[in-house]
N, C-alpha and C positions, 0 to 999 in steps of 0.2 A: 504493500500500500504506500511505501513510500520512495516509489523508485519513480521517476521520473520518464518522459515519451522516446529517451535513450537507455534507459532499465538501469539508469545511475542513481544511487540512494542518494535523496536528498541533495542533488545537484552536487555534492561534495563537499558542499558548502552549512551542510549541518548535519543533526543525528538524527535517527529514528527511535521513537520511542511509543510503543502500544502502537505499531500505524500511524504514526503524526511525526512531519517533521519538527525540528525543533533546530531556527535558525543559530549558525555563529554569529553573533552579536556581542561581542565580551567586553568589547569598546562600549556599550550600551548606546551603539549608533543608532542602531535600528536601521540601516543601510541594507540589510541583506532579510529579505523578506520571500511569501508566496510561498504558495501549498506546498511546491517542493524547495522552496529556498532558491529560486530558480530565478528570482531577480536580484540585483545586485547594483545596488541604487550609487556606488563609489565610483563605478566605469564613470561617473560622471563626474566627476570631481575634479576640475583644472587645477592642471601640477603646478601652474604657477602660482594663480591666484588662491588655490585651494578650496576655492568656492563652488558649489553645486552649478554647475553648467555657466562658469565664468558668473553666474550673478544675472543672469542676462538671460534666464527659459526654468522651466520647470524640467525636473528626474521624472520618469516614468519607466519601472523596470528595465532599468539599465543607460535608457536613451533619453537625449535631450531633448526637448521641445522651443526650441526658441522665440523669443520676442520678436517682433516684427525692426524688421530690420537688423538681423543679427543672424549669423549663419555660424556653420562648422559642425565638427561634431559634438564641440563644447560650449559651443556658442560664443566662440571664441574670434569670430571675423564679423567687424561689423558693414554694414554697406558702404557705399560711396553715394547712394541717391534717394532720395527719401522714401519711408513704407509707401505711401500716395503712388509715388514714380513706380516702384515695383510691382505697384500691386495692377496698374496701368496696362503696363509693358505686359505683363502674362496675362489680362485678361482675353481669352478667346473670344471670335464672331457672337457665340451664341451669350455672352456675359460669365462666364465660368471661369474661376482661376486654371490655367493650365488644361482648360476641357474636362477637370475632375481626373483627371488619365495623371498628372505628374504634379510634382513639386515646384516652388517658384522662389528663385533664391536669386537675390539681388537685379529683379526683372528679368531673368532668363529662367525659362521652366525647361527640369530634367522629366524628360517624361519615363514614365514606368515600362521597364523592357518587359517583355510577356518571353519573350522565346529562351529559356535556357540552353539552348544548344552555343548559344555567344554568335549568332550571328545579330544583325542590328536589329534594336526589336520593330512589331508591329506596329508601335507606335510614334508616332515622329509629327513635325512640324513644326512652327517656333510657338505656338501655343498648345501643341500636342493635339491639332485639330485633327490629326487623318488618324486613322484606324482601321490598317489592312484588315483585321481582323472580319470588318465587315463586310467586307468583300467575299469572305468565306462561308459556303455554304455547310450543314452540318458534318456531311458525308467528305467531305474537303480536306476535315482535318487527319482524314489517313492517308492524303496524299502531300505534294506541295503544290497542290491546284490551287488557283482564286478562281471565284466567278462558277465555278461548278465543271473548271477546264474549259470556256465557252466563252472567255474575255479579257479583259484585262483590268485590274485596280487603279483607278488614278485616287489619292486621297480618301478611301476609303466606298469609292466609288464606281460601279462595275461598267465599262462598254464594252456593249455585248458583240460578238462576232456574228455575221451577215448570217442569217436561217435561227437566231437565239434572241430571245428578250427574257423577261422579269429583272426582279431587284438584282438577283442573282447569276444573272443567265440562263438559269435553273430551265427553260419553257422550251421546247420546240418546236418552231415556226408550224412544222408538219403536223405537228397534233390537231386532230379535228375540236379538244376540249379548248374552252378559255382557262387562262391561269387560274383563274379563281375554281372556276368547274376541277381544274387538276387538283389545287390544292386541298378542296373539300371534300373529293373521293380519298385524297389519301393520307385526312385528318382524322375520321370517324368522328369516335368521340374525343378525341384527343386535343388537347388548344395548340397542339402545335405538327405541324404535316409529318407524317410517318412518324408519331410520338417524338418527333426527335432524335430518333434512330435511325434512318435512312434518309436516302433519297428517294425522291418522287419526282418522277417522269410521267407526263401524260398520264396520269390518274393512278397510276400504280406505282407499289413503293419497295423497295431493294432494300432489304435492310444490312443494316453496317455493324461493327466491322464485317468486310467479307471473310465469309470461310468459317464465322461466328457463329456456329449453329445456337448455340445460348441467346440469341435474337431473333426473334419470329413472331410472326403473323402476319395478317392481311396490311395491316398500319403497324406492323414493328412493337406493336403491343405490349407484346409480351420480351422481360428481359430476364432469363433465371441467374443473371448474374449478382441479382439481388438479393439471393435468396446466399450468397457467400461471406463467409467473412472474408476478412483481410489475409487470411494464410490459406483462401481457397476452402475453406469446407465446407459443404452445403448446409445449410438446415442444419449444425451443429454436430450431425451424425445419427441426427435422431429424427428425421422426416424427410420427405422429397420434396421437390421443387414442381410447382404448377406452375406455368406462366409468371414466375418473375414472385410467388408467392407460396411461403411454405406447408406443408402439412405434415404438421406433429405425430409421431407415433404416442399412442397410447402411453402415458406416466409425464406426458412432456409438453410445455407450453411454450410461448415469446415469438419473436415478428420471426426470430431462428433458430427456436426449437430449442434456445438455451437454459428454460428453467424446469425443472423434477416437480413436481406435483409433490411430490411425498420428500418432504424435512427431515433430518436427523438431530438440530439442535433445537433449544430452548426460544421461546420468543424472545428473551431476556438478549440472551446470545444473539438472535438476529437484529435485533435491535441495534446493539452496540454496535454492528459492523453495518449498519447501513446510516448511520447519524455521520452528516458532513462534519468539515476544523468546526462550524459556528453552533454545533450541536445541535441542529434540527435535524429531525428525519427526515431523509430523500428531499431537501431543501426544501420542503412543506409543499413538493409539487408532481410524487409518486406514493408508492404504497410499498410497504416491504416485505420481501419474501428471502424465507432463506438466506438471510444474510446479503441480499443483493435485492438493491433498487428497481422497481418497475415505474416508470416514468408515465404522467398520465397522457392514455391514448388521446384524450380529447385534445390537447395541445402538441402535434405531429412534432414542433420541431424541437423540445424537450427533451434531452439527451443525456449522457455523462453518468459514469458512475455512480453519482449522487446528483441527478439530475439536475446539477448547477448547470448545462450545459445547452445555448441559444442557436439550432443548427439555419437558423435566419443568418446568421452570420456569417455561412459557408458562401465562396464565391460562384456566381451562377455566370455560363455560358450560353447562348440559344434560349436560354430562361428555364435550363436545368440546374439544378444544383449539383457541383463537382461536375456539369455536364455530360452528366451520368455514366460517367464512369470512374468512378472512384464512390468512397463514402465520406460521410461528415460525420467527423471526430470531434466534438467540443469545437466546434465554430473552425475548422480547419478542412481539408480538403485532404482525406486519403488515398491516392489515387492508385489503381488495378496496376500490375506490369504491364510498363510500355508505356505508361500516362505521366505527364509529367504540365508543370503548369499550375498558377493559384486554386485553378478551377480545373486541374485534372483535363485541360482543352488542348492539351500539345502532345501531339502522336511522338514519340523515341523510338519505337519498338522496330521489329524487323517487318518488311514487306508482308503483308496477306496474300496468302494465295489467291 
C-alpha cells in the first residue's frame, strides 16, 4: 500500500508504517509531502536566493508556478516586456492564450509536443494555432496518413485530392450516399461514426486496429479489449468477455470479474483497509467489500483504490477517453502496447497486418 506507480516504497523519501506513508520531514519543513511522499516541495528552492521559486511563483509538488512576468524553472528570469505585452503577443485568432495547446513565456508561446517519437510535434504556429492533429482521421493514427490518405494538412486543415471531400477526406466522390447519409449508417447508436473504432467508407465501417479481431461489429461496437486489465487478463480469470463486457462466473462480481462474493475477514478488518490517509471510507463515495473499495456505479468516472480518483481528468482524443485505447488510472492515461501519447493517440507499435 505504500509503494508508489514505480513499486518504490514511499518515493524513498519516507517510511511505511500500517500502509501509510510517513514523510522525511526532520527539518520540520514540511517540504516533502503526498500519499506516497512523492512531492518534494525543495526542487524549488533557488540556490541562490534560497527562497521558494526565487520569491516570484508558488511550489506545487515539486514545480514552480510563476508570476506573470517571471519565467525559468525557479522563476528565476524575469521579462524584458510587460505581462500586458506578453500576454498580447501569445494571444491567438480565436482570443486564447497560446490556442490552450502551449505555454506563453515572455510573448512567445512553446506549444505542447504531442509526438514522443522526437520528431517536431503536431502542434506548431506562433500562437500554436495549427493542429495537425486535426487533420487526422480516427483510423489515421495506425498509419502516418493525414486527411484519411486522400489530402493534405495545411494548418490543421485538410484539401482534399480530386474524387475526395469531407472534413476529413474521409467521403468518396463515387459513393451514391451523402456524407451525412454515410456517416449515420455507420454511427448506429453510437455519437461518434464507427464508435470511434474505425473507418467509414460509404456507409460501412472497417474497424481498427487491423488484424484486431478484439474489434467488431456492424459500427465497431463492440471492443473486448475492455474487458483487460493492464497485464492483459480478461475478466480477471474469472469470466468471459461479450462485446467489450464481462460475464462473471459464478462466486465473482466487478466491471472484471475482480471481487469473490464470499469474504474470509472481519468487517472490522475490511474496514481498516479500505478507509483512505483522511480516514473516510472509500472517500465517502463507494461501499466496501473485502477489504477493497467499490466505487459508486452511478458516478462512471469515480475511480482509484479509495475512490479518491476523477477519471474526467483522463485526456480524451476523437472525444474518447485515453482514445480508447488504453485505461484511466486516477486521472492518467494507461495506455495498451504500442500506445503511446497523453491520451494513448500515438501508434509506436509495429505494422498491422
Amino acid at each position: 500500500m505504500c509503494r508508489n506507480s514505480q513499486d518504490i516504497i514511499c518515493s524513498n523519501a519516507g517510511t511505511c508504517h500500517c500502509g501509510r506513508c510517513k514523510c522525511d520531514n526532520s527539518d520540520g519543513s514540511g517540504l516533502v509531502y503526498g500519499k506516497f511522499c512523492e512531492c518534494d516541495d525543495r526542487e524549488c528552492i533557488d540556490d541562490e536566493t534560497e527562497e521558494i521559486c526565487g520569491g516570484h511563483g508558488k511550489c506545487y509538488c515539486g514545480n514552480c508556478y510563476c508570476k506573470a512576468g517571471w519565467h525559468g524553472d525557479k522563476c528565476e528570469f524575469q521579462c524584458d516586456i510587460t505581462p500586458w505585452e506578453s500576454k498580447r503577443r501569445c494571444t491567438s485568432p480565436d482570443g486564447k492564450i497560446c490556442s490552450n495547446r502551449g505555454t506563453c513565456v515572455c510573448g512567445e508561446c512553446t506549444c505542447h509536443d504531442v509526438d514522443p517519437t522526437g520528431d517536431w510535434g503536431d502542434i506548431h504556429g506562433d500562437t500554436c494555432e495549427c493542429d495537425e492533429r486535426d487533420c487526422r482521421a480516427v483510423y489515421d493514427r495506425y498509419s502516418d496518413d493525414f486527411c484519411s490518405g486522400h489530402g493534405q494538412c495545411n494548418c490543421g486543415r485538410c484539401d482534399c485530392k480530386a474524387g475526395w471531400y469531407g472534413k476529413k477526406c474521409e467521403h468518396p466522390q463515387s459513393c451514391t450516399l451523402s456524407a451525412d447519409e454515410s456517416i449515420r449508417k455507420c454511427q448506429g447508436s453510437s455519437d461518434l461514426p464507427c464508435s470511434g473504432r474505425g473507418k467509414c467508407e460509404c456507409g460501412k465501417c472497417t474497424c481498427y486496429p487491423p488484424g484486431d479481431r478484439r474489434v467488431y461489429g456492424k459500427t465497431c461496437e463492440c471492443d473486448d479489449r475492455r474487458c483487460e486489465d493492464l497485464d492483459g487478463v480478461v475478466c480477471g480469470g474469472h469470466g468471459t468477455c461479450s462485446c467489450g463486457r464481462c460475464v462473471c462466473e459464478r462466486g465473482w462480481f466487478g466491471k472484471l470479474c475482480q471481487h469473490p462474493r464470499k469474504c474470509n475477514m472481519t468487517e472490522e478488518q475490511s474496514k481498516n483497509l479500505c478507509e483512505s490517509a483522511d480516514g473516510i471510507l472509500c472517500s465517502g463515495k463507494g461501499s466496501c467489500h473485502c477489504g477493497k473499495c467499490i466505487c459508486s456505479a452511478e458516478e462512471w468516472y469515480i475511480s482509484g483504490e479509495f475512490c479518491d480518483c476523477d477519471d474526467r481528468d483522463c485526456d480524451k482524443h476523437d472525444g474518447l477517453i485515453c482514445t480508447g485505447n488504453g485505461i484511466c488510472s486516477c486521472g492518467n492515461c494507461e495506455c495498451w502496447d504500442g500506445w503511446n501519447g497523453n491520451a494513448c493517440e500515438i501508434w509506436l507499435g509495429s505494422e498491422y497486418p
